[in-house]
C-alpha positions in Angstrom: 29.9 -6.3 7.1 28.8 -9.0 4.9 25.3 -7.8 3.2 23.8 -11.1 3.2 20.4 -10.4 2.1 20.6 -6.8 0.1 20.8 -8.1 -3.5 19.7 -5.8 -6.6 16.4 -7.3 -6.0 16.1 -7.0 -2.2 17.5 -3.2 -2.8 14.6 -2.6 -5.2 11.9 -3.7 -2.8 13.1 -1.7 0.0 13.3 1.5 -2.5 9.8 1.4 -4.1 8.3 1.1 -0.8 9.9 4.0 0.8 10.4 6.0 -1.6 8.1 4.9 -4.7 5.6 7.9 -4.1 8.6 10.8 -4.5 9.7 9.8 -8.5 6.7 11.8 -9.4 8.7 14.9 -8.3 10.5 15.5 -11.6 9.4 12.4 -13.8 6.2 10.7 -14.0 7.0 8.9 -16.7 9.6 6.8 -14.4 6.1 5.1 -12.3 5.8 2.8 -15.5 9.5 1.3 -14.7 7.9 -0.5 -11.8 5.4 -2.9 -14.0 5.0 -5.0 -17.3 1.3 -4.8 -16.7 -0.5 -2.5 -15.0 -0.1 -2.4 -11.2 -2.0 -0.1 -8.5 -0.1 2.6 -6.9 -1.4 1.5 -3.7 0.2 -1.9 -4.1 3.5 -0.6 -4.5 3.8 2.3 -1.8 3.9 1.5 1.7 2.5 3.7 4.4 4.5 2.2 6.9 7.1 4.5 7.3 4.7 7.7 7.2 2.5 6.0 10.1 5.2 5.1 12.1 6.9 9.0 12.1 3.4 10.0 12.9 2.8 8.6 16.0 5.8 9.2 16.9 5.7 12.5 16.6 2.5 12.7 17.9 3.7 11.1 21.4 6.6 13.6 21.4 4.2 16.2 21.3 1.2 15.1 23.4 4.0 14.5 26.3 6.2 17.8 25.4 9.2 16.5 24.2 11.2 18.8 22.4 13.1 16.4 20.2 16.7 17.9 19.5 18.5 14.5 18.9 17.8 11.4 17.7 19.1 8.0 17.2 17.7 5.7 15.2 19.1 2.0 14.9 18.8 0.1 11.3 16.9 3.1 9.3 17.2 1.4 5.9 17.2 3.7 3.0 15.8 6.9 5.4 12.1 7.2 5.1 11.3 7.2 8.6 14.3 9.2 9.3 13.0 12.1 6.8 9.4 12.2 7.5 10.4 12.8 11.6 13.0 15.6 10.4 10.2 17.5 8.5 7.4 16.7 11.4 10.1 18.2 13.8 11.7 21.6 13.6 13.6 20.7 17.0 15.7 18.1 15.6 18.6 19.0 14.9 21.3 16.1 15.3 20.7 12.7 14.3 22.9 9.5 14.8 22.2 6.4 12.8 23.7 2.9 13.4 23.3 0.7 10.0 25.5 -2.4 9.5 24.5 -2.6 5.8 26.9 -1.3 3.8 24.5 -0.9 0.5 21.6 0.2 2.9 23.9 2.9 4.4 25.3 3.9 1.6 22.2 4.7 -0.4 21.1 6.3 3.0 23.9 8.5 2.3 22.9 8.8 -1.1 19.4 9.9 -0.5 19.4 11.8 2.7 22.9 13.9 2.6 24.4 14.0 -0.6 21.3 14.5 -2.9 21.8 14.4 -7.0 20.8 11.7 -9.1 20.8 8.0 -8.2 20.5 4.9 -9.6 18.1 2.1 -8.2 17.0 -1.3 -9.5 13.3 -1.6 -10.3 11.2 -4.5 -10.2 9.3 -4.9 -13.4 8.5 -8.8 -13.0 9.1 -12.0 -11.5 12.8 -12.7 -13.4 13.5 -9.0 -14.9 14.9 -5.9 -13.1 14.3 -2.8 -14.9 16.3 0.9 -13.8 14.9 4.0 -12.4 16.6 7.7 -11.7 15.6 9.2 -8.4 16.6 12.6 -7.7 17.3 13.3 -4.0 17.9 16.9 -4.2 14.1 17.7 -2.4 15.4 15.1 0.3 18.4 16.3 0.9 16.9 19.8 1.3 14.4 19.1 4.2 17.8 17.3 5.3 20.3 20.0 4.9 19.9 21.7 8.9 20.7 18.6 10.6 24.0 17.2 11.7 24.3 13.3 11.3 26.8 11.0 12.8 27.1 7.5 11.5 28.0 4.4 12.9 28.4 1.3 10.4 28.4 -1.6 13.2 26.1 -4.4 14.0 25.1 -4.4 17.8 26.4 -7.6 19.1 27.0 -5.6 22.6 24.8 -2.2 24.1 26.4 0.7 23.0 27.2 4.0 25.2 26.6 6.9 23.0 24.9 9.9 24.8 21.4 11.1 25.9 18.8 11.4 23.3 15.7 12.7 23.4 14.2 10.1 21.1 15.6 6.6 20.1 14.1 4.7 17.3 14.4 1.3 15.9 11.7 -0.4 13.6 11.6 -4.1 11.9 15.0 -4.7 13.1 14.9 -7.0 16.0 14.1 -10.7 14.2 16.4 -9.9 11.7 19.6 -9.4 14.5 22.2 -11.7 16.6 20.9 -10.3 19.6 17.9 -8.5 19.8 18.5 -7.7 23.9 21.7 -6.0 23.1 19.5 -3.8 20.5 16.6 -2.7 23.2 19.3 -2.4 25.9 21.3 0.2 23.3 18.1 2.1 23.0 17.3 2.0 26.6 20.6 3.3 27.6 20.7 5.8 24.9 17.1 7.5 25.7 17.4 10.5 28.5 14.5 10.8 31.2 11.6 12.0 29.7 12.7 10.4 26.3 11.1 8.1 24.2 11.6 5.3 22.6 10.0 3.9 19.4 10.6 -0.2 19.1 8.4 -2.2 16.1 8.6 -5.8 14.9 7.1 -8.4 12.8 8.4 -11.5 15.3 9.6 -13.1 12.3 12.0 -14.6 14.5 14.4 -17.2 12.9 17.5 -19.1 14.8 19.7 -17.9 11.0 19.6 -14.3 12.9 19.0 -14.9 16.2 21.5 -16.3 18.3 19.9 -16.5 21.5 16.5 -17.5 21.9 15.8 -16.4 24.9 16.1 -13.1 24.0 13.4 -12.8 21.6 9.6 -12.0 23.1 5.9 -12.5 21.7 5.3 -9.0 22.9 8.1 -6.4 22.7 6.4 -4.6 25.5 8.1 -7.1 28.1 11.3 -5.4 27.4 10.3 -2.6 29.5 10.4 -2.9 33.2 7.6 -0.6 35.2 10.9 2.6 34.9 9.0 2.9 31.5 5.5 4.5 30.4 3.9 2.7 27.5 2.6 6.0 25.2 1.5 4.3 22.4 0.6 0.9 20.7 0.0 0.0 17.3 -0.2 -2.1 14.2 0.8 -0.4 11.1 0.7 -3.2 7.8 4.9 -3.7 6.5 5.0 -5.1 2.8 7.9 -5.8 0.3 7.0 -6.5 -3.4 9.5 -9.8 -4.9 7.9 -9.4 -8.1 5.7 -7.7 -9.9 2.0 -9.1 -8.7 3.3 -10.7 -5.7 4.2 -9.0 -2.0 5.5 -10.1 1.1 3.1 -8.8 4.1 3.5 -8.6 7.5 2.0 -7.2 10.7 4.1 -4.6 12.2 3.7 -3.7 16.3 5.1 -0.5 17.6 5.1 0.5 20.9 6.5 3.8 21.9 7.5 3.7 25.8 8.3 7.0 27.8 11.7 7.0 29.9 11.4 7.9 33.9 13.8 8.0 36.9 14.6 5.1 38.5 
């Protein structure tokens, strides 16, 4: 697949916000590759992904699901992915679905394979600068589960299996067909699952195909079948240079799966 928006600079940004606060494992010194000048921590890390495996784990628990497998849809570089793995002793099979080549490779990279790697760091607004992260603690925490990965945009719903949990975050405006996504969770969740669903309804007709697929609440995907569990707004930023960030307003909703 054609990785039309992951450049070196697009890379960077997704890498310092999920994984910005783990250089300090082995080398401190690597934090000044971000910034020129003098930037706060706190304007580089994200939260997001941390608060988003948070209540999702919490749901899981406060409605006793035993989370053994998991599919996620579009997991980027694997922060969400590795904070619900260490929340969750039960897990252990995971299936990912990620269209990006890069993204899934450096997935890969982080989560499975461990080592050194190399990402591009944004030091200002014209510059790239270099940092070495080293996986190995990742790919520990990792090492018990089995993954299975697809590399395949959704343009139909997919029929995998039953999981127990089915996640998909900040995926939907950026997607042909967003209904096809939801429907491929849906379909994929067993009864008594749940299913985590967040966007920023960016929506744009250069991803989008359909229109009418796309929702100012992503709650009305869910007929009365499903229990809303939980609802939230978590803050989603990407630096594109060094004293400027892209900020959006994230919702997740987590709904629980009944019979028919």
């Amino acid at each position: 697949m054609d990785d039309y928006y992951i450049k070196d600079r697009e890379l960077a940004a997704y890498f310092e916000a999920q994984w910005f606060d783990k250089l300090s494992w082995h080398d401190k010194s690597a934090l000044s590759d971000f910034a020129a000048a003098p930037v706060a921590e706190n304007f580089i890390q994200l939260p997001f992904f941390q608060q988003s495996a948070e209540l999702i784990t919490s749901s899981l628990r406060a409605h006793a699901v035993a989370a053994e497998n998991l599919l996620e849809i579009g997991p980027s570089l694997g922060r969400t992915c590795y904070e619900l793995i260490t929340a969750n002793n039960s897990l252990k099979k995971i299936t990912v679905i990620e269209p990006s080549q890069i993204l899934l490779k450096h997935f890969k990279n982080i989560i499975t394979s461990g080592g050194q790697h190399e990402f591009p760091a944004i030091t200002n607004f014209r510059q790239l600068g270099q940092v070495t992260f080293d996986a190995n603690p990742v790919t520990r925490a990792c090492s018990n589960i089995d993954f299975s990965f697809i590399e395949s945009p959704i343009d139909a719903p997919l029929s995998l299996e039953a999981f127990d949990v089915t996640v998909c975050l900040n995926v939907l405006d950026q997607c042909g067909s967003p209904l096809a996504i939801v429907e491929t969770l849906q379909r994929n969740t067993r009864c008594g699952g749940l299913v985590a669903l967040s966007c920023t309804y960016q929506w744009d007709k250069k991803h989008v195909k359909d229109f009418m697929q796309t929702r100012s609440d992503i709650s009305d995907y869910f007929s009365p079948r499903w229990e809303k569990v939980a609802d939230a707004n978590f803050e989603y930023r990407f630096r594109t240079n060094e004293r400027y960030a892209s900020t959006f307003l994230s919702h997740l909703v987590i709904f629980k799966k009944h019979d028919a």
